[in-house]
C-alpha positions as CSV (number, residue, x, y, z in Angstrom):
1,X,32.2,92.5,30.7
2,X,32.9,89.4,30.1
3,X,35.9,88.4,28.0
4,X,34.8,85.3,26.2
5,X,31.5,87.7,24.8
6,X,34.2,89.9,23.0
7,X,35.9,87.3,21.4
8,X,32.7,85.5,20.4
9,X,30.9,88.5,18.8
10,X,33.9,89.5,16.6
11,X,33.6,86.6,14.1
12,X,29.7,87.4,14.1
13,X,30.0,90.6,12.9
14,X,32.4,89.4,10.2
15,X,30.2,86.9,9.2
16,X,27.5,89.1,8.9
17,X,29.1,92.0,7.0
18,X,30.3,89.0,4.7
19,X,26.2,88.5,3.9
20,X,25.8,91.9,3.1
21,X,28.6,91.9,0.9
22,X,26.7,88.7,-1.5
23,X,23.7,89.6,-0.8
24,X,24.7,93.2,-2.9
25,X,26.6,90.9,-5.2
26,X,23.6,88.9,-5.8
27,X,21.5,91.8,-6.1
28,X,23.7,93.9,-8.8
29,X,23.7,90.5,-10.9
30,X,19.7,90.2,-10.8
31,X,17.7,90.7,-13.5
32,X,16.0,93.8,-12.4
33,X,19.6,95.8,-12.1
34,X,20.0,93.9,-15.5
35,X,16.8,95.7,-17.4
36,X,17.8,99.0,-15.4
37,X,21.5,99.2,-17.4
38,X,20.3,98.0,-20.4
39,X,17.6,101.1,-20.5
40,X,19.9,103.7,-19.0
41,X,21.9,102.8,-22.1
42,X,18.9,103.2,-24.2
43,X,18.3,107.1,-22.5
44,X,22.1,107.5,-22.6
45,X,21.3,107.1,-26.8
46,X,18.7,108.7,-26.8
47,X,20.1,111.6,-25.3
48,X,23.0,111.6,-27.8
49,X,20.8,111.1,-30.9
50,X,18.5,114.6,-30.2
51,X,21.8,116.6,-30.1
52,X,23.0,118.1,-33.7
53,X,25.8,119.4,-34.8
54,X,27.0,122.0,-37.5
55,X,30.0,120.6,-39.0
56,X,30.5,123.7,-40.9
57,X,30.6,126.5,-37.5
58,X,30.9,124.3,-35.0
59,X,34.5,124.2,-32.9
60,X,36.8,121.5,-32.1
61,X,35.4,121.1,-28.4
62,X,32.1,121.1,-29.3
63,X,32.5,118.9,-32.2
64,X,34.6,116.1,-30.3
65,X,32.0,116.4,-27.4
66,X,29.1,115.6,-29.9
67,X,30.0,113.2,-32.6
68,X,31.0,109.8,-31.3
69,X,34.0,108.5,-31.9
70,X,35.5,111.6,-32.5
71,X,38.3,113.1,-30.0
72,X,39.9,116.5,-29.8
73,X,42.6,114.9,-32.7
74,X,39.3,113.7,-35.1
75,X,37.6,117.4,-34.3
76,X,40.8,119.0,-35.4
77,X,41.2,117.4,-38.5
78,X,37.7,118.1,-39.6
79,X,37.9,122.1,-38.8
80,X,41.3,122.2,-40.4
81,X,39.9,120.3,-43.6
82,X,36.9,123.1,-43.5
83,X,39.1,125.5,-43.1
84,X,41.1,124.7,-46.3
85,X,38.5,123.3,-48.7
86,X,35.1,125.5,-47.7
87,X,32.3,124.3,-45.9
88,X,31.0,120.7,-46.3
89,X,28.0,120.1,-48.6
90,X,28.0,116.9,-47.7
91,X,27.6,114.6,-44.9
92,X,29.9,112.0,-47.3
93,X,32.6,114.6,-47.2
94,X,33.6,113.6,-43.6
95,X,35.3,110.4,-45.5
96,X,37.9,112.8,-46.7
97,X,39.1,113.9,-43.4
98,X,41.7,111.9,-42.0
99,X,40.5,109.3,-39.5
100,X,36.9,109.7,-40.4
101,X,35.6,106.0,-41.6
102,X,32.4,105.4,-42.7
103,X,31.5,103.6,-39.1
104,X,32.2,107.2,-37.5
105,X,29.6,108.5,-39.9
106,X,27.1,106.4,-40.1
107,X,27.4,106.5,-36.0
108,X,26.8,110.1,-36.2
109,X,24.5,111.0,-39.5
110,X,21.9,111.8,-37.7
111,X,23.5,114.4,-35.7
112,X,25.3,116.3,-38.1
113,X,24.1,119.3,-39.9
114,X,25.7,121.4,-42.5
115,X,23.6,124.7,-42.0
């Protein structure tokens, strides 16, 4: 084979992985991949939103997995402040439970149920 072939085709196949490489850049920036994250985001919410939760049964785990905003730390306050005043009768209640802000309720009203 001939030697000077070899040496040639190297910098080819550089050059054309390097296309590849901005033509998938140019392709995740389009428009298209655009609309396609903005309405996974939308299903993501969506998905979130048709979940409820019982505030007054459910467990830490479940609780931090549902209500946004709240971690394992947030889920353990709220069971422990069930546990020592009754159950919630209120979705407002949440304010008293350490951490809880009125942005982490009004995030999650719809998804919390006290029955």
């Amino acid at each position: 084979m001939n030697k000077s072939l070899v040496k040639r085709s190297q910098p080819l196949k550089i050059a054309q992985l390097f296309s590849v490489f901005i033509l998938g850049l140019i392709l995740v920036g389009s428009p298209a991949s655009r609309l396609h994250a903005e309405q996974t985001k939308v299903d993501d919410v969506s998905a979130i939103v048709s979940v409820t939760v019982n505030i007054n049964s459910a467990p830490v785990d479940e609780l931090a997995e549902a209500l946004l905003g709240v971690g394992i730390n947030k889920a353990q306050a709220i069971v422990e402040y069930r546990d020592q005043n009754g159950p919630f009768t209120d979705k407002n209640q949440l304010l008293n439970v350490k951490g809880i802000g009125e942005a982490t309720l009004r995030k999650n009203s719809s998804v919390i149920m006290l029955k």
